[in-house]
C-alpha positions in Angstrom: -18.3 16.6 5.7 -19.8 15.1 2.9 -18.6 11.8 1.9 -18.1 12.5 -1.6 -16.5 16.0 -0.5 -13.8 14.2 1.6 -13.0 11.9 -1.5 -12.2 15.1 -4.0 -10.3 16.3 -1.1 -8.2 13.3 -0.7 -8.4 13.1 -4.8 -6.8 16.2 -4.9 -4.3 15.6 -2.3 -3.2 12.2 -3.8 -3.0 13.5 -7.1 -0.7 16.9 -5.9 1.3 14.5 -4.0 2.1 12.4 -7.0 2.6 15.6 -9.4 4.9 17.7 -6.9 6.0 15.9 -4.3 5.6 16.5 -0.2 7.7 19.6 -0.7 5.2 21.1 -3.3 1.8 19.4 -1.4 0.1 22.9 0.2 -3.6 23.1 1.3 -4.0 26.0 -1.0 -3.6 23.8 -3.9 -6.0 21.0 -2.9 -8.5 23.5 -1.8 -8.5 24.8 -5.2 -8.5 21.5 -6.8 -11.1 20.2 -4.9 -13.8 23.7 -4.9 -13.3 24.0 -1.3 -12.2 26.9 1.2 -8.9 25.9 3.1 -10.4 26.9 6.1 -12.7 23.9 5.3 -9.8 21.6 4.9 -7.9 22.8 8.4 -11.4 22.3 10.1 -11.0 18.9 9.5 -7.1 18.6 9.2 -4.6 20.5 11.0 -1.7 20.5 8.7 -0.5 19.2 5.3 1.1 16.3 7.2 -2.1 15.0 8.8 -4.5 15.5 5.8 -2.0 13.8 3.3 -1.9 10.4 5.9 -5.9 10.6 6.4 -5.6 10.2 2.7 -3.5 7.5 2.6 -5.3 5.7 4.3 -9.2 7.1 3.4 -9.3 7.6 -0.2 -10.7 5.6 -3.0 -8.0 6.1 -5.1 -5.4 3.6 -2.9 -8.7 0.7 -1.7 -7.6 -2.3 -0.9 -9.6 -5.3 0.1 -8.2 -8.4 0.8 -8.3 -11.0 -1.9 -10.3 -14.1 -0.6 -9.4 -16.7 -3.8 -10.2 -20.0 -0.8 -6.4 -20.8 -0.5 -3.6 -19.4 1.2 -1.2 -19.6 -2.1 -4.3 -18.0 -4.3 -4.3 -15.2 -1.5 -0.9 -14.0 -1.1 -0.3 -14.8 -5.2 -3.0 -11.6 -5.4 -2.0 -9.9 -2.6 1.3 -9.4 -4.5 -0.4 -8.8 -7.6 -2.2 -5.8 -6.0 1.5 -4.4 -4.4 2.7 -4.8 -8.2 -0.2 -2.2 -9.5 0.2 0.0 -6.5 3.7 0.4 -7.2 3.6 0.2 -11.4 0.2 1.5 -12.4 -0.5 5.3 -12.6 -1.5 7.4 -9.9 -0.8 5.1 -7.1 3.0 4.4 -8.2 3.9 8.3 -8.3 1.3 8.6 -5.6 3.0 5.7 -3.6 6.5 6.4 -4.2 6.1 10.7 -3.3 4.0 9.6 -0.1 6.0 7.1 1.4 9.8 8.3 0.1 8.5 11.7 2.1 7.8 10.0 5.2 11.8 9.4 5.5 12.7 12.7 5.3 9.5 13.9 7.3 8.4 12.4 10.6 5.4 14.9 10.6 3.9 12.5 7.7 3.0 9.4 9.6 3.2 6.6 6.7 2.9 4.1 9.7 -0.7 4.3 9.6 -1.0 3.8 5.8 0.9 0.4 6.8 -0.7 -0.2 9.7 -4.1 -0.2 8.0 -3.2 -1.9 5.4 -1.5 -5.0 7.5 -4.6 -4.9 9.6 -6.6 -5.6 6.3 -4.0 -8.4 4.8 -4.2 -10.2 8.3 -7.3 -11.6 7.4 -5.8 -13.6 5.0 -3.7 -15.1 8.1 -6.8 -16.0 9.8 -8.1 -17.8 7.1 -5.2 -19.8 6.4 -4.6 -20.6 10.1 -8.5 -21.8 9.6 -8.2 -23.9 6.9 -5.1 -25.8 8.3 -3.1 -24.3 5.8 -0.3 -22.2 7.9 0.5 -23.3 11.6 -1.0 -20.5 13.8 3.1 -19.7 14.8 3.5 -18.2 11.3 4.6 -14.3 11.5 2.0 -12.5 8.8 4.0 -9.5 9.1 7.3 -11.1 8.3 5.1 -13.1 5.2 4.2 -9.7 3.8 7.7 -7.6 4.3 9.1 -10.4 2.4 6.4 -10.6 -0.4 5.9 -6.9 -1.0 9.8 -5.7 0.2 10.4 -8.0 -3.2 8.4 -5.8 -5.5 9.2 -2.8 -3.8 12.7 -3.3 -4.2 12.4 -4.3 -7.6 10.4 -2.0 -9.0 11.4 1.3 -6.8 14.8 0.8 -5.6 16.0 -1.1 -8.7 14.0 0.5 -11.1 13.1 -3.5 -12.9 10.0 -4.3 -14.6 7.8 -6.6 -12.7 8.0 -10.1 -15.8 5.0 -11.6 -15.7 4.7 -14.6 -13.6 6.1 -12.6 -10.6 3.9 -13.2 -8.0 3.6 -17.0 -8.3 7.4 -16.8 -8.4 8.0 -15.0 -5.0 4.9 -17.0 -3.5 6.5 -20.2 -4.8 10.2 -19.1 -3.3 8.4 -18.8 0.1 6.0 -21.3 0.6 7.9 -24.4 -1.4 11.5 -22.7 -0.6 14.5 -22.0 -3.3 16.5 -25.1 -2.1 17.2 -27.5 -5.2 15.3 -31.1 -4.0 18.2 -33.5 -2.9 15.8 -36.3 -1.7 16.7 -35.8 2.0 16.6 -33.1 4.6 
């Protein structure tokens, strides 16, 4: 399939995900959003499960490159940054929120992967660090990221809270420097 194809399909998917939920998702209606036959889309996906986490995880709409700003701090500061728009700036929030708040109720809907790929991409920033001298190779990446984005996913879904601005260097400072007020001893 056509590159550019696959991206209107996964367009289309995104966008019917965010508009009507998992429940409402059907191949019908991105095939006729996106000008193609549903036979095309079953070709290349077998269900509405496995086309919707292809999509996740392959479409334009939700990129994600790791930042590369030359520090750790500078790294994770954007890193929570990019969770904030994901989860506050239109489509991805509805598109987000629809996708992964499905995947409770529906096993068929693997959101693992669109984690999975996305952790594979942040651990970069891990490597780097270790690199640099800047976080002891020990440090858990996954347990630095559940704690940085779990804060702005709670927040903003769960709590239903603006993000104030200032956010990310906030949570990056609470973990790297530590909420402890300085006594002068240990």
């Amino acid at each position: 399939m056509a590159p550019r194809k696959q991206q209107e399909i996964f367009d289309a998917t995104l966008r019917l995900v965010a508009e009507k939920g998992y429940d409402g998702l059907t191949v019908e209606g991105v095939a006729e959003r996106s000008g193609v036959n549903k036979t095309t889309i079953y070709r290349w996906w077998p269900s509405k499960a496995a086309l919707l986490g292809a999509a996740l995880v392959e479409a334009d709409l939700l990129g994600f490159d790791p930042p590369d700003t030359g520090s750790l701090r500078g790294d994770l500061v954007a890193l929570v940054d990019s969770v904030i728009r994901l989860l506050t700036e239109a489509p991805s929030a509805d598109i987000a929120v629809a996708a992964l708040g499905a995947a409770v109720r529906h096993p068929e809907l693997d959101a693992r992967r669109f984690l999975a790929d996305r952790f594979a991409r942040e651990r970069e920033i891990f490597e780097r660090a270790v690199r640099r001298g800047e976080l002891a190779a020990s440090a858990d990446p996954m347990l630095i990221v559940d704690l940085l984005a779990g804060a702005v996913w709670l927040r903003v879904v769960f709590r239903g809270l603006r993000v104030p601005d200032g956010f990310a260097d906030q949570a990056v400072s609470a973990l790297l420097d530590g909420v402890r007020a300085g006594t002068g001893t240990d």
